[in-house]
LUMKEMI-126205 format. One record per residue: residue in three letters; x, y negated, z of N, C-alpha, C in turn. Coordinates in steps of 0.1 Angstrom, whole numbers, padded with zeros to 4 digits, always signed. Each point is the difference from the previous one (the first is absolute). Example, Ala and Ser with C-alpha at 12.3 -4.5 7.8 and 13.67 -1.06 7.14 Angstrom:
LUMKEMI-126205
Ala+0132+0057+0078-0009-0012+0000+0009-0012+0000
Ser-0004-0011-0007+0009-0011+0000-0008-0011+0008
***
This chain:
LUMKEMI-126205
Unk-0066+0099-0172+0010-0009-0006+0004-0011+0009
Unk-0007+0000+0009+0004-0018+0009+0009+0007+0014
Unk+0011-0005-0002+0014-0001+0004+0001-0010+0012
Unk+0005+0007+0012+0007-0012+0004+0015+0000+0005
Unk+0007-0010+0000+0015-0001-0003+0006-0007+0013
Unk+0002+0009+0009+0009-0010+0009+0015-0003+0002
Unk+0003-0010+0004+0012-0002+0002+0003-0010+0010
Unk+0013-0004+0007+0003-0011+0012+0003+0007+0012
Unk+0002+0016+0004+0000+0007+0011+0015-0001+0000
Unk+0008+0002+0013+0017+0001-0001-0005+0002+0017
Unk+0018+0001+0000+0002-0001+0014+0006-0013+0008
Unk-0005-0003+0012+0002-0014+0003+0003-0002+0018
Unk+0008-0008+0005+0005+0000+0010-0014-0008+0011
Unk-0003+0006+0012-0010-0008+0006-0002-0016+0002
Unk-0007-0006-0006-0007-0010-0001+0005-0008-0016
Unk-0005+0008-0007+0005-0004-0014-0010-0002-0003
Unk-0002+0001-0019-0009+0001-0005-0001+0007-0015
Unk-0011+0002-0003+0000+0004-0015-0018+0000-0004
Unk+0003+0000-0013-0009-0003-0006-0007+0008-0010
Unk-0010+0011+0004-0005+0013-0012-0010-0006-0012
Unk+0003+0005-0010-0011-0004-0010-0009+0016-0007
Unk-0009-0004-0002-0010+0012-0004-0004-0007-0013
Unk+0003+0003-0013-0007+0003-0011-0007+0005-0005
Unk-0009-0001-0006-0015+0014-0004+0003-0005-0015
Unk-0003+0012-0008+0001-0001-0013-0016-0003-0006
Unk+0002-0006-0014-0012-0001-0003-0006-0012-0002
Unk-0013+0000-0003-0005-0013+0005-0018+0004+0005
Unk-0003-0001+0014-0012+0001+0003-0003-0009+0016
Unk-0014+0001+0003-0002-0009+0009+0003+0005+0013
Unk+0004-0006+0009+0005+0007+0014-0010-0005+0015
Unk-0003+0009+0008-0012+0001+0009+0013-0011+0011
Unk+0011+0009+0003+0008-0006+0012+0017+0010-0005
Unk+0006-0003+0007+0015+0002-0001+0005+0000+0017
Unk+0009+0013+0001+0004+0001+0014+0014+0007+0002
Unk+0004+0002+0011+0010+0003+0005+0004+0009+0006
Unk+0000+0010+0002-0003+0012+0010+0020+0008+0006
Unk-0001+0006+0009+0013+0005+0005+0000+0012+0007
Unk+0013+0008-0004-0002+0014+0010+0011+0005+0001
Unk+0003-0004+0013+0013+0003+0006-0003+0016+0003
Unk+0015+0012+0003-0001+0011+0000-0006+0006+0014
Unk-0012+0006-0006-0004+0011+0011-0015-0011+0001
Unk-0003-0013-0003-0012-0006+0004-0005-0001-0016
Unk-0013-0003+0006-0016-0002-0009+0006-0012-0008
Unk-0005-0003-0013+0002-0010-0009-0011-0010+0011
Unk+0009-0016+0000-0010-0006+0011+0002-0019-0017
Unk-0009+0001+0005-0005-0015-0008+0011-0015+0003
Unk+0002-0005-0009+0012-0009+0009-0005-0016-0006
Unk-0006+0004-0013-0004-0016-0006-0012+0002-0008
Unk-0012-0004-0003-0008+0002-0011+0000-0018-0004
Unk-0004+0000-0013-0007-0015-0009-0010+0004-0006
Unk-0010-0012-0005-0008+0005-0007-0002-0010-0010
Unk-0006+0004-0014+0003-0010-0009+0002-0015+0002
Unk-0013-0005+0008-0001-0010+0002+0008-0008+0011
Unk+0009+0006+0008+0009-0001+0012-0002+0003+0008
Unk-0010+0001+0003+0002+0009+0021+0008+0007+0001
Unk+0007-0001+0006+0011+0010+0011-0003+0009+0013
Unk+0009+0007+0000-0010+0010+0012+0018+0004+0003
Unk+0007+0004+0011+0011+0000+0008+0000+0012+0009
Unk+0006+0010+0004+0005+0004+0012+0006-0010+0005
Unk-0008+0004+0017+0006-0007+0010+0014-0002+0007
Unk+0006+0016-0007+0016-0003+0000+0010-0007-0009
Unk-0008-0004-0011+0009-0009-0008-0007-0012-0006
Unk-0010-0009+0011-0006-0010+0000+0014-0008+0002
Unk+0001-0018-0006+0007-0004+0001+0018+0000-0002
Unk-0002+0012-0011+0015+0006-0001+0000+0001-0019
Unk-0015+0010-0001+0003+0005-0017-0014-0011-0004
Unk+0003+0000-0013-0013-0007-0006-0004+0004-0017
Unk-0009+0003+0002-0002+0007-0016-0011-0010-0007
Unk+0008+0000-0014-0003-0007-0013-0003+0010-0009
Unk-0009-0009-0012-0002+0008-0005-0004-0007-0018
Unk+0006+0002-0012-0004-0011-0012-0011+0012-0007
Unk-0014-0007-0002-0009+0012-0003+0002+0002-0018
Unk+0008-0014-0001+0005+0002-0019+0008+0006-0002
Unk+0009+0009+0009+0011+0006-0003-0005+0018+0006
Unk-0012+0001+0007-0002+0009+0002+0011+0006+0014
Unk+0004-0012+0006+0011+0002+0008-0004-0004+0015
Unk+0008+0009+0010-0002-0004+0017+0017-0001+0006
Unk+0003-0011+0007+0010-0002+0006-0003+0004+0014
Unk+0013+0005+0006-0001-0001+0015+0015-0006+0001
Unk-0004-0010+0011+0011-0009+0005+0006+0006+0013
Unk+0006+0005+0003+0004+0004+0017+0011-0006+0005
Unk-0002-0004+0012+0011-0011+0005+0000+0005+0014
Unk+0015-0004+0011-0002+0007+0008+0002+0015+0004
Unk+0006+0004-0011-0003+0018+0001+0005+0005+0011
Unk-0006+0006+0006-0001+0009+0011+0006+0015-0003
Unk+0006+0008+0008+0006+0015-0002-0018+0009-0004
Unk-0014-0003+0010-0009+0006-0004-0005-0003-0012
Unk+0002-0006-0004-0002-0004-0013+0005+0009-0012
Unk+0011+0008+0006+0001+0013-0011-0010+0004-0004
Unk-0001+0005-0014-0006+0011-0005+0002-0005-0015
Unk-0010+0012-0003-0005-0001-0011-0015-0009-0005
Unk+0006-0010-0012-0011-0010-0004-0005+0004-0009
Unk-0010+0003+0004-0015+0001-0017-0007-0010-0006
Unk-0002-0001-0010-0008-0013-0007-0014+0009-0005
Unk-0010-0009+0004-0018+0009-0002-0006-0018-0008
Unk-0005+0008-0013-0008-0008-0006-0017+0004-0002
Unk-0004-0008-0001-0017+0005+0000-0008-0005-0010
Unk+0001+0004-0009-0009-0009-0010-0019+0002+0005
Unk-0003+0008+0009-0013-0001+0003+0003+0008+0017
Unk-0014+0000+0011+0003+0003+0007+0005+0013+0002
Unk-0006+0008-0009+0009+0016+0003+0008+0004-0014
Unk+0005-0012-0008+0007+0008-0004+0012-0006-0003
Unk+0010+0001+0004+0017-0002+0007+0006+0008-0009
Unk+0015-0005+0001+0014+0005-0003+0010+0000+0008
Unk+0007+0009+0002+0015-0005+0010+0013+0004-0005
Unk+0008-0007+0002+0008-0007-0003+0013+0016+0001
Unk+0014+0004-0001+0010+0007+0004+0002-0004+0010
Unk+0002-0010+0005+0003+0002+0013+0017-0008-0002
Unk-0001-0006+0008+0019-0011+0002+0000+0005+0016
Unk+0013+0003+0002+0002-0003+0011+0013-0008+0011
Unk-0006-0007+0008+0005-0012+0004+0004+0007+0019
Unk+0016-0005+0001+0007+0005+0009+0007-0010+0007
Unk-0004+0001+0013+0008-0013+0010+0007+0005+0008
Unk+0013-0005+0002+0012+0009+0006+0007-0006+0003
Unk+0005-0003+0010+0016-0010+0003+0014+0013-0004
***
C-alpha cells in the first residue's frame, strides 16, 4: 500500500535548475530518504541520501550543485539541483526506507539537460 509519487523531472537547458519532489503515501516512520539515478546503459548510482534526523550523504559529482530536503510530516524528500550539467541526464528514482532493509522506490522522473 505505501506509494511513492514523484514529480519535478522536465527537460532543461545546461546550468539550470529544477526541483524533484518524492511523496510516500501513508503515514509511517522513516529510517532515511534518498535519491538515486540511471542514465542508459549504467548501474543505478546514489546521488543524495537524508536521514530522519538530517544527515546528508552527496555524490561527489553533485556536491555543491543539488541539495536534498526532506519534511518527515509530509512523508516527503526534495531534491534541489542547480547548475545542471548534460551528465546529469537520466533517470531519477526516489528510495524511502522506513527500516534498514526495508525500502520503496519511487517510478522513476526523468530529468534531461540539452542546449
Amino acid at each position: 500500500q505505501v506509494q511513492l509519487v514523484e514529480s519535478g523531472g522536465g527537460l532543461v537547458q545546461p546550468g539550470g535548475s529544477l526541483r524533484l519532489s518524492c511523496a510516500a503515501s501513508g503515514s509511517f516512520s522513516i529510517y532515511a530518504m534518498g535519491w538515486y539515478r540511471q542514465a542508459p546503459g549504467k548501474q543505478r548510482d546514489l546521488v543524495a541520501t537524508i536521514t530522519s534526523g538530517g544527515s546528508t550523504n552527496y555524490a561527489d559529482s553533485v556536491k555543491g550543485r543539488f541539495t536534498i530536503d526532506r519534511d518527515n510530516a509530509k512523508n516527503t524528500v526534495y531534491l534541489q539541483m542547480n547548475s545542471l550539467k548534460p551528465e546529469d541526464t537520466a533517470v531519477y528514482y526516489c528510495n524511502v526506507r522506513r527500516t534498514v532493509l526495508v525500502g520503496y522506490w519511487g517510478q522513476g522522473t526523468q530529468v534531461t539537460v540539452s542546449s
